[in-house]
Backbone as CSV, one residue per row, in Angstrom:
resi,resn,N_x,N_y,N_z,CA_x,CA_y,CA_z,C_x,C_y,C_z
1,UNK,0.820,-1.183,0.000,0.000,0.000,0.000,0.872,1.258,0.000
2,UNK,1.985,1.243,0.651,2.957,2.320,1.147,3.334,2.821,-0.799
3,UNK,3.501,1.957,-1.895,3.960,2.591,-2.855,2.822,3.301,-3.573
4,UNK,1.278,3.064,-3.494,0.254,3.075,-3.923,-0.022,4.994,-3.407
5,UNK,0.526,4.873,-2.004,0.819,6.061,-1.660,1.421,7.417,-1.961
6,UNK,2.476,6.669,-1.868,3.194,7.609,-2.324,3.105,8.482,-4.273
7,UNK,2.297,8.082,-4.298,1.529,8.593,-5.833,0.364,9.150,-5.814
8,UNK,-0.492,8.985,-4.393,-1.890,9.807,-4.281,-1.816,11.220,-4.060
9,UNK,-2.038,12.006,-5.088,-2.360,13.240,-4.893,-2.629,13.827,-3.709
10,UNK,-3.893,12.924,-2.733,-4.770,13.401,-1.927,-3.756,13.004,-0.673
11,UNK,-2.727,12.645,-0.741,-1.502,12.415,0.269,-0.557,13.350,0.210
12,UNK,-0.432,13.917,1.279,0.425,15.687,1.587,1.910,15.288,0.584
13,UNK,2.382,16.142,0.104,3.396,15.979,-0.375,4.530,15.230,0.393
14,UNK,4.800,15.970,1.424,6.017,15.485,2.269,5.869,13.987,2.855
15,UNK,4.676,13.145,2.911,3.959,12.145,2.992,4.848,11.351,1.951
16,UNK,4.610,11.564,1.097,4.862,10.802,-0.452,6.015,11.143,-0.654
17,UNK,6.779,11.830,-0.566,8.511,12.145,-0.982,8.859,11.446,0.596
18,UNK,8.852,11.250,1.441,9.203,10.385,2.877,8.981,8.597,2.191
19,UNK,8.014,8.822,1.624,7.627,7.042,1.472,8.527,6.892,0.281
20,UNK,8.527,7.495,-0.692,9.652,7.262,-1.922,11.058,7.060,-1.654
21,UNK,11.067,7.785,-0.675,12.924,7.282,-0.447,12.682,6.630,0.715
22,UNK,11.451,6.124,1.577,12.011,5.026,2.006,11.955,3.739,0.839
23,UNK,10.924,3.901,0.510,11.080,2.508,-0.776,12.139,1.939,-1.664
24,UNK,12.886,3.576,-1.818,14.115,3.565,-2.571,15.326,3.085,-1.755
25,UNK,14.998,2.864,-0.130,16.467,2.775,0.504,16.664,1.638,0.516
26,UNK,17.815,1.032,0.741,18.083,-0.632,1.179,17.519,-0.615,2.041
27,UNK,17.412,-2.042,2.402,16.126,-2.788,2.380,16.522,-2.915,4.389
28,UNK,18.118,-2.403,5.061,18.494,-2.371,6.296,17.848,-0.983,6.496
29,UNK,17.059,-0.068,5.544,16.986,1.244,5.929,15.604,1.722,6.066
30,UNK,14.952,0.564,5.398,13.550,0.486,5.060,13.038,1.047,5.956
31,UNK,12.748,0.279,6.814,12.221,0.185,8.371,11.506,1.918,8.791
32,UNK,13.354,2.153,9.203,12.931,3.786,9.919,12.773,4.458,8.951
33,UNK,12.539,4.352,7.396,12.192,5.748,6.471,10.383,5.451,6.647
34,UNK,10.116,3.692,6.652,8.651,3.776,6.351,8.084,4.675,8.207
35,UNK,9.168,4.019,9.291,7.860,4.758,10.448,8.512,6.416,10.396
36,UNK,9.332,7.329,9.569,9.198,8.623,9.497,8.099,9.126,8.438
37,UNK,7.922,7.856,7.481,6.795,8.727,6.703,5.223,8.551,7.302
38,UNK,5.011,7.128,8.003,4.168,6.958,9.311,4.034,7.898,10.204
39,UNK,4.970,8.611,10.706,4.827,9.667,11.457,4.465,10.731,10.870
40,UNK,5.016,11.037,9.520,4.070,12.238,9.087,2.893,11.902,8.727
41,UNK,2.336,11.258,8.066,0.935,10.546,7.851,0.255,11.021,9.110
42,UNK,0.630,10.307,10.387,-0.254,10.711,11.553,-0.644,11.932,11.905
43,UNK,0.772,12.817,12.045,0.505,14.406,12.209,-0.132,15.009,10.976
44,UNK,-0.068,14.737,9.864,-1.039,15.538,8.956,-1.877,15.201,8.292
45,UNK,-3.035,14.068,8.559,-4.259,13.601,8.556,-4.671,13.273,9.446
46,UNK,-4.587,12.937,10.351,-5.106,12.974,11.797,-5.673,11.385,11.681
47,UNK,-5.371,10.435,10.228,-5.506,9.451,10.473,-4.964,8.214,11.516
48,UNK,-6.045,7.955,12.371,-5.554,6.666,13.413,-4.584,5.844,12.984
49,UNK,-3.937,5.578,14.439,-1.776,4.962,14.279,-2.292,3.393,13.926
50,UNK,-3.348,2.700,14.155,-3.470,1.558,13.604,-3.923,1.296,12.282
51,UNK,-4.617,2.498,11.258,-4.495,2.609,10.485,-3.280,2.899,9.329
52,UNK,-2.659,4.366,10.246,-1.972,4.460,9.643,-0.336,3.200,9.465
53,UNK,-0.408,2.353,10.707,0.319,1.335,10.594,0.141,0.373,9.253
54,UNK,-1.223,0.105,9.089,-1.617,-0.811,8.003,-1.248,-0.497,6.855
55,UNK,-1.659,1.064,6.665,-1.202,1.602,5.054,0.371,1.591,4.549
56,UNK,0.841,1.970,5.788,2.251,2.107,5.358,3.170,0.656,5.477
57,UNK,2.470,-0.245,6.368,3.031,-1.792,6.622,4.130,-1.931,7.715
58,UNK,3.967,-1.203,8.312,4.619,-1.776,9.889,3.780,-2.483,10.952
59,UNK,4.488,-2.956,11.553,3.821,-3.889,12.883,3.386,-3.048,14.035
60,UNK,3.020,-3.407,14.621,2.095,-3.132,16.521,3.051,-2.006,17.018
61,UNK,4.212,-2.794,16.823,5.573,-2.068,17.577,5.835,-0.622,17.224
62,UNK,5.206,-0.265,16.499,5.272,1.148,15.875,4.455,1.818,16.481
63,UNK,4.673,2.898,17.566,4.111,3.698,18.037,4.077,5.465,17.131
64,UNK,2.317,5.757,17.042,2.627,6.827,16.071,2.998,7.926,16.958
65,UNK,3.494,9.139,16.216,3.845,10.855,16.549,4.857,10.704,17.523
């Protein structure tokens, strides 16, 4: 879902340039680019951290903001 993202218009810019280079990083770097673009997701849609966990594909362990 996280790449599906990063191409939606209706997803803040800085949202989608955060998820692109995490997608783009090796794969040891993945991780913390997807929960910084998770974290912006949260602060600028106000969409819920268990949601926003799902879209972007991290686990439980990811606490949002």
């Amino acid at each position: 879902m996280a790449s599906l993202l990063s191409y939606d218009e209706l997803v803040p810019l800085t949202v989608r340039e955060a998820l692109k280079a995490a997608l783009a990083a090796p794969a040891h770097e993945r991780q913390a680019g997807l929960a910084s673009a998770a974290t912006l997701l949260f602060r600028e849609t106000g969409i819920d951290c268990m949601d926003v966990r799902e879209l972007v594909g991290l686990n439980e362990a990811y606490a949002c903001g």
